[in-house]
N, C-alpha and C positions, 0 to 999 in steps of 0.2 A: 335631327341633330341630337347629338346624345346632352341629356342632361347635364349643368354644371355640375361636378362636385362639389360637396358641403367644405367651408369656408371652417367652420367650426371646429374641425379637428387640427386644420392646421395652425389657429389661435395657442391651443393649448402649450400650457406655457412649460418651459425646459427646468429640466432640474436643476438645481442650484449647485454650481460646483462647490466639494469641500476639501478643507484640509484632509489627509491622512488619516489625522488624530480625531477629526470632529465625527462624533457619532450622534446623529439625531435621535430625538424621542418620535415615538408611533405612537398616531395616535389612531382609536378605535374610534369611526364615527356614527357605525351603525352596520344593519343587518337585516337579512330579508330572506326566509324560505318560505315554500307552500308549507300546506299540512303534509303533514306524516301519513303512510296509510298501510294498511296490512297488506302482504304481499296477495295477490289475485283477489283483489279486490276494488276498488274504484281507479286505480291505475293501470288494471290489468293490460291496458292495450297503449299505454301510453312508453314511450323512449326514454333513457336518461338523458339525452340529445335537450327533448323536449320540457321535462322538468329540469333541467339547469338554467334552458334558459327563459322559461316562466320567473325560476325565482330571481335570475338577473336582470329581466327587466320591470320586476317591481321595486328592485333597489334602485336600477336607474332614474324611474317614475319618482320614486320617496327622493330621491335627493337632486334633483336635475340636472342627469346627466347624460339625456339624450343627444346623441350626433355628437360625443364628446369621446376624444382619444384617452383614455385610460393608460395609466405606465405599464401596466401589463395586468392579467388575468392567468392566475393560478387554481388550477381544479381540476381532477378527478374521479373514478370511482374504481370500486374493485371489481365489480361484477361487470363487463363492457363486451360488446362485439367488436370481431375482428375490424368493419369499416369502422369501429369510433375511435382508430388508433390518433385520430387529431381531434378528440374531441374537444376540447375547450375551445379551443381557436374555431370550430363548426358550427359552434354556440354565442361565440363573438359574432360571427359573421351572419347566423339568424335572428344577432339581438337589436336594442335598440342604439346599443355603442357606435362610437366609428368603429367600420372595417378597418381602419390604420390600426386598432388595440389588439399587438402582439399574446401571444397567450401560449401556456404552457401546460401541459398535462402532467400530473405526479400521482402516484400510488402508493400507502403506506399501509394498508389494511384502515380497521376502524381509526389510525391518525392521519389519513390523509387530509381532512379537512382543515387540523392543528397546523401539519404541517405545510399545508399553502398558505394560510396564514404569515410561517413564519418567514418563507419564502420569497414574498410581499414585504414583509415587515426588514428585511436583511437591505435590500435595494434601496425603501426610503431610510432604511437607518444611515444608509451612504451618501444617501443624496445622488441616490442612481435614476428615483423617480418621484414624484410627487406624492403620487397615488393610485391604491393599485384594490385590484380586489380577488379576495380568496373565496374558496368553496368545494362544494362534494356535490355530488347526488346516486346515487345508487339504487337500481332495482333489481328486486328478484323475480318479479312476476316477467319479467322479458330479459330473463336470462338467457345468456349465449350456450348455444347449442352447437357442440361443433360431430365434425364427422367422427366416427368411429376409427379410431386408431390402424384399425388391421386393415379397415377400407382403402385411409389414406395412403395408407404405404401402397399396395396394391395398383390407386386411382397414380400414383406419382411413378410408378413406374410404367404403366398404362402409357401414361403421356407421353413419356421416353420411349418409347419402345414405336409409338405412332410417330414422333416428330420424327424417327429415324428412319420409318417408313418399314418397321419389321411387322407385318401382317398377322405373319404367323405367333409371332411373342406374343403382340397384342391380344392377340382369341382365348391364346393361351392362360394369360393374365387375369381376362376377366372371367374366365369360368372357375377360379378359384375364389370367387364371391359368394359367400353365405348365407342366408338370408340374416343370420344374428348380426354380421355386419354392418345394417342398414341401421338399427341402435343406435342413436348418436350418445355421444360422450355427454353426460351432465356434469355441470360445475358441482364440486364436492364440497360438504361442510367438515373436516378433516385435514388435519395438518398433513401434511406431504411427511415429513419424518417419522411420525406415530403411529396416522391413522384413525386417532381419535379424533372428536371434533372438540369441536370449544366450549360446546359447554360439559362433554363428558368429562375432558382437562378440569374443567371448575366447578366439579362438581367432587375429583379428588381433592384438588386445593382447599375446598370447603370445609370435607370431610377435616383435613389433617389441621384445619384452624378451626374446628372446634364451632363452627358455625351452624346456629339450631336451626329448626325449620321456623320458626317463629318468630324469630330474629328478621331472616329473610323476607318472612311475608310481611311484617312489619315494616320495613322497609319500603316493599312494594308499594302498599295501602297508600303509604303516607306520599309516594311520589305520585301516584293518583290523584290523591286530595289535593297536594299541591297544583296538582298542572291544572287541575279542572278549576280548583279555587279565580288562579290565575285570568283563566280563559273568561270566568264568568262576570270578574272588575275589567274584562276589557284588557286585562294588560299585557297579552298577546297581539292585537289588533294591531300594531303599527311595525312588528313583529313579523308579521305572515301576510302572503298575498294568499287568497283563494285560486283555487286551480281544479279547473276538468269540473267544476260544481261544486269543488269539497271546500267547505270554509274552515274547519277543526282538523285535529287529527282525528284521524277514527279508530286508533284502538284506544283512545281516554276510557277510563271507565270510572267514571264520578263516583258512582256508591260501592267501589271495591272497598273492601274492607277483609282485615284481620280471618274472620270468622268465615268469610266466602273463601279467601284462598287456601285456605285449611283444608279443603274440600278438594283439592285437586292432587293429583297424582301423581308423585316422580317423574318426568321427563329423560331426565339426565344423571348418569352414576347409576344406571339400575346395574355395573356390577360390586356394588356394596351394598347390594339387596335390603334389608330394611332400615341401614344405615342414610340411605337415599333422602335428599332433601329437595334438590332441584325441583321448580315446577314449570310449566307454561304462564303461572302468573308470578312467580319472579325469577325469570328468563326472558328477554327481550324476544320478539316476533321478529321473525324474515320480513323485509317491507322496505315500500316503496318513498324515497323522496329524495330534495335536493336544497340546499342553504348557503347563502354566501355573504360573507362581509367588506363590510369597505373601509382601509385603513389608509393614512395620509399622515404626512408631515401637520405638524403645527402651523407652517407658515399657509399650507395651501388650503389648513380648515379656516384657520385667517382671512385668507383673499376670498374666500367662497361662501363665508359665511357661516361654514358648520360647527354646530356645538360640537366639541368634544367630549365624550362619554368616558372613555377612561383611556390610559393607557398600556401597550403592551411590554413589558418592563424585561422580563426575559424569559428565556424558557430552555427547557430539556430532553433530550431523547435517552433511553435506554433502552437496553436489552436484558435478554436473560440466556441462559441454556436450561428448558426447560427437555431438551431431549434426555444430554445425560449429566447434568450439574443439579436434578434432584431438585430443582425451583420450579414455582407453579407457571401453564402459561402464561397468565396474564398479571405475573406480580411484577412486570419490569416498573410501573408507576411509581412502587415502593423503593424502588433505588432511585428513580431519575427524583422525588423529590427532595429527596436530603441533602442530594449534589446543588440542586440550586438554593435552595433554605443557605447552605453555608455559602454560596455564592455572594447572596444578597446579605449575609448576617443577619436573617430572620430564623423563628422559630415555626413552627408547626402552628401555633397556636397566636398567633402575629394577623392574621386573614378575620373580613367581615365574611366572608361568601366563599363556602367549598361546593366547587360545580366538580362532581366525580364522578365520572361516566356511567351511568349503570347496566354495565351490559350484561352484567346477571347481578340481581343483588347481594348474592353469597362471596362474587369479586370482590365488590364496594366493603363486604364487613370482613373478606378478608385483610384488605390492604390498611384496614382503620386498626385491627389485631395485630398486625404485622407492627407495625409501627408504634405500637401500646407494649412490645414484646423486648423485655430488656434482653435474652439471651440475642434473638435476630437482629437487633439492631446491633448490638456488639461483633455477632461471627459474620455477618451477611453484610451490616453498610459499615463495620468499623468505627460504630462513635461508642463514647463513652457511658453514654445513658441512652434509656428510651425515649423517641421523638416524643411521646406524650397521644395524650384525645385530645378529638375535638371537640367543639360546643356542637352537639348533636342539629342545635335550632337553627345551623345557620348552615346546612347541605344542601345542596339543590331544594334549596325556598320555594321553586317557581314549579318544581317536578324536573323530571329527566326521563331520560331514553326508557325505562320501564313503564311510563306512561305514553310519553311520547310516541315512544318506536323509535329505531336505530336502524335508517339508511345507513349502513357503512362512512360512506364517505364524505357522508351529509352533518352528521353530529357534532363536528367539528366546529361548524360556522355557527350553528342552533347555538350550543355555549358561549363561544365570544360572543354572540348578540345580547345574549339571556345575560350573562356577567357583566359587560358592559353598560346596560342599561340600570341591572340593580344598584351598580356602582354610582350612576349618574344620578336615579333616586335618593341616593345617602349622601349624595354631597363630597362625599371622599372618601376610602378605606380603599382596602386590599382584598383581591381575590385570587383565589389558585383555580386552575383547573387541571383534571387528571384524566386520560384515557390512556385506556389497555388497546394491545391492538393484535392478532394475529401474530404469529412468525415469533413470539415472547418477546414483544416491542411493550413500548411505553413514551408518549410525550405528553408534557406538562408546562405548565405557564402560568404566568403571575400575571394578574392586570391589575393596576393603580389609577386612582384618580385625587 
């Protein structure tokens, strides 16, 4: 006789119906990825499948919610194989959730994570769910390989030509097979309209904001110092589940310094030849991982017991046209925040915690110039003055993706977690977060506590 079904999922209590008008507060309760790791490296053989949902079920373990129906599951990655076109919901159904927990896959480049978040966060703000949870993972080491293009055409008319029963086509067909054919197609790091890839793109953005090399590597050092700092008070630990043997990230690198990454060589922009700043140590690595958050109404962190760590107040997406509008790719961040700054009637300089992606560091000091720059903020976001700086001491505290690594679709959750929690430490203030992403996107968000 087959097994009772678990009872548990179907406790799970309904959402609260609301007015029209009522718009709930989201609240961030917490967060949970493995370590980060270089591509073909200690993940080399491992799935996104698999590191999704490792890190989903150590969130589930941290807050107890095994055999528990969840309002939904939001997650992605960019880099995926053709069978993970249901991935999240394949990851529900190998985690430790109920299978009853609906789930959805979404893809925004490096904001897919932000944006499952916001996802999640849109539903309880309606009181369409309780409680939901977002996330990314993404690998390069078990990147999708697909067949060679002149192949497939070929193999598809192959097929046609056999289901029809024409012999002769078919013999036909296949002897126009090459051996170059057999090549499979690799995924490109390069914009489909350009050609270039992203960090060459930001590497001219750099160039044209005046960004030094030492600027940059400073930058880098200090995001080092930070995340290793972090790791070393433990204040990672409840943070990260260990996975596949690796308890850290593994491209931290504790004693980078100033003086070491000096020492390395352009990567990116080598066609403005000695103008070139770009390095491999501040330019984030290809790599592997996956991170998810868990956000809920006020009422159901109430019934359940959970502290509240901060909440998510609002957020923003932009674009750019960095094809032919002469903007860099990855400055959409720079508009998408001034639209919610005046949203909220805050200023730039209003925030305890700027968590700002770094997926190259010459990005990050470009978007800080950007926004310091009274002619650009006049012709480009239309205000009257420049947004201003910021308190330098209060950027990614804990480190970011230059130390970390940047899974794609994974950085997303790392930051809500990482913001969340420094917010819960202080007791209250405000925090921004900012990623660049692909395609000249940009989403952004405020969290409060």
């Amino acid at each position: 006789m087959a097994d009772k079904p678990s009872t548990k999922a179907a406790k799970a209590p309904k959402a609260a119906s609301q007015d029209a008008a009522t718009i709930r507060r989201v609240a961030v309760i917490g967060g949970n990825r493995i370590p980060f790791a270089r591509s073909n490296s200690v993940y080399s053989g491992v799935s996104n499948q698999e590191m999704l949902t490792a890190a989903l079920d150590g969130l589930v373990d941290r807050f107890g919610l095994e055999g528990e129906r969840a309002g939904e599951v939001v997650a992605g990655a960019v880099l995926k194989h053709a069978r993970d076109f249901n991935l999240t919901r394949e990851v529900v159904l190998g985690s430790k959730l109920s299978p009853a927990t609906p789930a959805t896959d979404i893809q925004q480049a490096c904001g897919t994570g932000l944006q499952a978040a916001f996802q999640v966060a849109n539903k309880i703000a309606l009181g369409k769910i309780e409680f939901g949870i977002a996330g990314g993972t993404d690998t390069t080491s078990d990147a999708p390989l697909a067949v060679n293009d002149k192949l497939r055409k070929i193999l598809l008319q192959a097929n046609q030509a056999n289901a029809k029963g024409d012999k002769k086509a078919l013999v036909k067909l296949l002897t126009k097979i090459r051996p170059s054919y057999l090549a499979p197609d690799q995924p490109r790091n390069a914009e489909p309209r350009t050609g270039l890839s992203m960090g060459d793109h930001q590497a001219l953005t750099t160039h044209e904001w005046g960004i030094t090399r030492e600027a940059q590597d400073e930058l880098a050092a200090r995001s080092h110092q930070n995340l290793a700092a972090a790791w070393e008070a433990g204040w990672q630990d409840d943070l990260v589940t260990p996975f596949n043997g690796v308890e850290r990230d593994n491209h931290l690198r504790p004693d980078s310094t100033v003086e070491k990454l000096a020492k390395l060589k352009p990567v990116f922009g080598k066609q403005l030849g000695d103008a070139a700043t770009m390095t491999a140590g501040n330019s984030t690595p290809l790599s592997d991982g996956a991170s998810v958050a868990l956000l809920a109404s006020e009422e159901e962190a109430t019934r359940r017991g959970w502290d509240v760590k901060a909440f998510l107040v609002d957020y923003e997406t932009a674009a750019v046209d960095y094809v032919n509008g002469g903007e860099g790719l990855l400055m959409a961040p720079a508009y998408a925040v001034p639209r919610m700054l005046e949203r909220n009637g805050l200023t730039l300089q209003d925030f305890d915690f700027y968590e700002i992606h770094e997926a190259f560091a010459g990005q990050v000091l470009s978007t800080l110039a950007a926004w310091e720059d009274a002619d650009f903020c006049k012709q480009r976001l239309g205000l009257d003055s420049p947004l201003g700086s910021i308190d330098r001491s209060k950027l990614n505290v804990k480190g970011s993706s230059l130390a970390a690594a940047h899974p794609f679709a994974a950085t997303g959750g790392r930051i809500i977690a990482n913001l969340a929690k420094l917010l819960e430490e202080k007791g209250s203030g405000r925090g921004l977060i900012s990623i660049c992403a692909a395609g000249g996107q940009g989403v952004v968000a405020i969290l409060e506590r």
